[in-house]
C-alpha positions in Angstrom: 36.3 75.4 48.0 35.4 72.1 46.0 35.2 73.3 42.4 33.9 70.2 40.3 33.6 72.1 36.9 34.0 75.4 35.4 32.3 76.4 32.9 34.1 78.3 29.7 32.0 81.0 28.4 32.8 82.1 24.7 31.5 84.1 22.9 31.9 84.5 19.1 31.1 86.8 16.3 33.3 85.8 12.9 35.7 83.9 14.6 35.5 81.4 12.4 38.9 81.2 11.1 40.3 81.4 14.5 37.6 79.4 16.7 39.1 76.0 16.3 42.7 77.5 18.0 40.7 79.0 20.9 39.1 75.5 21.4 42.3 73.8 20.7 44.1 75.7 24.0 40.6 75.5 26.0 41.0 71.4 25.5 44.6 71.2 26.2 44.3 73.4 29.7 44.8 70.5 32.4 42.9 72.0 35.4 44.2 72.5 39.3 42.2 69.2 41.6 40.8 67.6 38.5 38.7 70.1 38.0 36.6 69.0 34.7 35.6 71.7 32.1 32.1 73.1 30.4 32.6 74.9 27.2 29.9 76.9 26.2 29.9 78.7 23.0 27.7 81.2 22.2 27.3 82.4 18.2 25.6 85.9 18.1 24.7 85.8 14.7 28.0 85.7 12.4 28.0 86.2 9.5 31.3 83.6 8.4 31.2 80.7 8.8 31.6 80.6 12.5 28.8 78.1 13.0 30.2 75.3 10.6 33.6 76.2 12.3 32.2 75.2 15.8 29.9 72.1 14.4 32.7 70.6 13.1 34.9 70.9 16.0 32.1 69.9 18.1 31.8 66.7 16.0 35.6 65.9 15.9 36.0 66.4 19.2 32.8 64.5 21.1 34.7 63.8 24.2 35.2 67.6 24.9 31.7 68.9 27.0 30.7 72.0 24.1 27.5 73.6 24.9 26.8 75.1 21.7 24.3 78.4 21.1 23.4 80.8 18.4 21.6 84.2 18.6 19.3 84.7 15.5 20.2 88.4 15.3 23.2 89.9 16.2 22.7 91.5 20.2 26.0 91.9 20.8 29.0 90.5 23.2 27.4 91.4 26.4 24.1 89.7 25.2 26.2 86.5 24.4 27.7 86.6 27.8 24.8 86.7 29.3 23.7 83.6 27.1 26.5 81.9 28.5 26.2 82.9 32.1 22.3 81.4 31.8 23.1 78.5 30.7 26.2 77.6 32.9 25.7 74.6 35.3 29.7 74.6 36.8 30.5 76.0 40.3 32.6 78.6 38.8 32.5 80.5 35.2 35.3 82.6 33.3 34.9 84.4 30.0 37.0 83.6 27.3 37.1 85.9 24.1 37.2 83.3 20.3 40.3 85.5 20.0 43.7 84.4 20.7 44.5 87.3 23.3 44.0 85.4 26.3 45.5 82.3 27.3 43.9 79.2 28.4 46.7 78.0 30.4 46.4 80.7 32.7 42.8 79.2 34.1 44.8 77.8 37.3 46.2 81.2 38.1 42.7 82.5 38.5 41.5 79.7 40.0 43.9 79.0 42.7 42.3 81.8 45.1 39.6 80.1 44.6 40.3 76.6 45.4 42.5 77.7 48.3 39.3 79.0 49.8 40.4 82.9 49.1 38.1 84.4 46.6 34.7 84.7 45.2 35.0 86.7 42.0 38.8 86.9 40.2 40.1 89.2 37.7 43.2 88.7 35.4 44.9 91.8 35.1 47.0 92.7 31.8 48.6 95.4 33.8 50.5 93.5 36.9 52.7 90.5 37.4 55.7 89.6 35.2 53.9 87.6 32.4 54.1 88.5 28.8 52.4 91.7 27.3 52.5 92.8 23.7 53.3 96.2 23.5 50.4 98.0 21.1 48.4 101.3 21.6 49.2 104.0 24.0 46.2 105.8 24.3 44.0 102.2 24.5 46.2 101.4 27.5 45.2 104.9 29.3 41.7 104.8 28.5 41.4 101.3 29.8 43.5 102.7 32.7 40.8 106.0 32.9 37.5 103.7 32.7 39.6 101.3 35.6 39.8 104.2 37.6 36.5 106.2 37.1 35.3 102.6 38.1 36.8 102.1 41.5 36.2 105.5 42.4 32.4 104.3 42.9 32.6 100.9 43.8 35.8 101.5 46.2 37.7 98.6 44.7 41.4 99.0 43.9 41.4 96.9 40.3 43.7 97.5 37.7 42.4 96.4 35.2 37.9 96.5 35.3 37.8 96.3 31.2 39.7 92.4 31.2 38.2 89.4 29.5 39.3 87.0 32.0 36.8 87.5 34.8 35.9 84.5 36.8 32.9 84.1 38.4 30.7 82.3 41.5 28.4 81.0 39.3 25.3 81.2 41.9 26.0 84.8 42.2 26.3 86.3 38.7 23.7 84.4 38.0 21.6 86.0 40.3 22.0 90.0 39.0 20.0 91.1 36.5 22.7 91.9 33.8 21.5 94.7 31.0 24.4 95.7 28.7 24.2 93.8 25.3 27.7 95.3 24.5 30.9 96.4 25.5 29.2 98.0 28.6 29.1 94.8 30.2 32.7 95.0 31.6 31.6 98.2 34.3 28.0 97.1 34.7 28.8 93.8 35.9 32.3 95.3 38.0 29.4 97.4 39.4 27.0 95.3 40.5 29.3 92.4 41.7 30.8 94.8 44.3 27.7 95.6 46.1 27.1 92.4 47.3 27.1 92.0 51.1 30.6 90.3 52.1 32.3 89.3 48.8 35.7 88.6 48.1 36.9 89.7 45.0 40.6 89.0 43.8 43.3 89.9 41.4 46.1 88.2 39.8 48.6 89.2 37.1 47.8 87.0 33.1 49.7 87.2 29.7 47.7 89.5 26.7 48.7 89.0 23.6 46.7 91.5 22.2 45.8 91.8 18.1 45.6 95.3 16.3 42.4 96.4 14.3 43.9 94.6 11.4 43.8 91.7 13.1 40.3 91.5 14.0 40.2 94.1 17.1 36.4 94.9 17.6 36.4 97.4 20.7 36.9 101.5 19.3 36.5 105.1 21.2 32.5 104.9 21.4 32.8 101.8 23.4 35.1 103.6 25.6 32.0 106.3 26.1 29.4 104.0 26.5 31.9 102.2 29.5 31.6 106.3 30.9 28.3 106.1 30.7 27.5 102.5 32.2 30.4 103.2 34.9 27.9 106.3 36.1 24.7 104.9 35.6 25.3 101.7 37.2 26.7 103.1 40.4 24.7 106.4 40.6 21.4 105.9 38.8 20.8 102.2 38.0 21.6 99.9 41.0 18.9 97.1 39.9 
């Protein structure tokens, strides 16, 4: 598969003390082929000062290709994802959360399926491989591990790890679902709907997490974790479209 860009999909919500690092890693990542990078950033409505934050970087740093978009009231993650997804003109797309959890580096290992002519869709699991993983919250590890498995019980995949940022994408074909979830239900809904098309290849490979704590800016809590339940049943039982 000749990839010829991908585009980086990020989306931000008072990151603004943070959003220059995230950029910083996203420019130093040297791609597999000379594949050349689209960063689109998508503000939904912060209120730090997240916008000046990406203005200036986006200034200081003309020779980097940031797409920059705000959201005039606050819709929610999913909503800015599905921004992102819109507006993305590279072959391929991969999320990448302002935080510092994820690393950029790690773009090759999802793309290399890819390139080798393997894969479609790939998923960066926090749960496989020998990588680094900071060791945090029980119970947030099984209920991630629950909602994984609640998941491939309907769409007969064998993931471990449905709830990860780093999801990369055939850009043709997520952009052709219709995509609902404004929030954190995006994760299932999208897992959902991507495995019920005819024929597609859909991969995993191990990735570092250097997760933060709630102190540190973690925004996911238990009622996200029920609204996943919820999307993980209506998407696959009662809302196919």
């Amino acid at each position: 598969m000749v990839i010829q860009t991908l585009s980086i999909i990020v989306p931000a919500y008072n990151e603004g003390k943070t959003i220059h690092l995230i950029l910083n890693k996203i420019k130093q990542a040297h791609l597999l082929g000379n594949v050349q990078k689209e960063v689109i950033v998508v503000n939904d409505c912060s209120k730090d000062n997240t916008e000046e934050a990406i203005l200036h970087y986006q200034s200081e740093h003309p020779e980097m290709n940031i797409q920059y978009y705000k959201h005039e009231i606050n819709k929610g993650k999913g909503a800015a994802l599905h921004t992102g997804i819109e507006k993305a003109t590279g072959e391929y797309l991969i999320i990448q959360d302002a935080d510092l959890e994820y690393d950029p580096q790690e773009y090759n290992i999802l793309l290399k399926p890819v390139i080798d002519g393997f894969a479609d869709v790939v998923y960066g699991s926090r749960f496989m491989g020998g990588n680094p993983h900071r060791i945090l919250f029980f119970w947030h590890t099984i209920g991630n591990k629950f909602l994984t498995f609640l998941s491939n019980m309907f769409t007969n995949l064998n993931l471990t790890d449905m709830e990860t940022c780093y999801k990369l994408f055939n850009t043709k074909m997520i952009q052709q679902i219709n995509l609902k979830e404004r929030r954190f239900g995006f994760e299932p809904e999208v897992t959902a709907k991507m495995a019920r098309i005819p024929q597609i290849r859909i991969y995993e490979v191990g990735i570092s997490y250097y997760g933060r704590t709630y102190a540190e800016g973690k925004k996911i809590n238990w009622k996200d974790g029920f609204r996943a339940i919820y999307c993980i049943f209506k998407y696959n039982l009662f809302s196919k479209k």
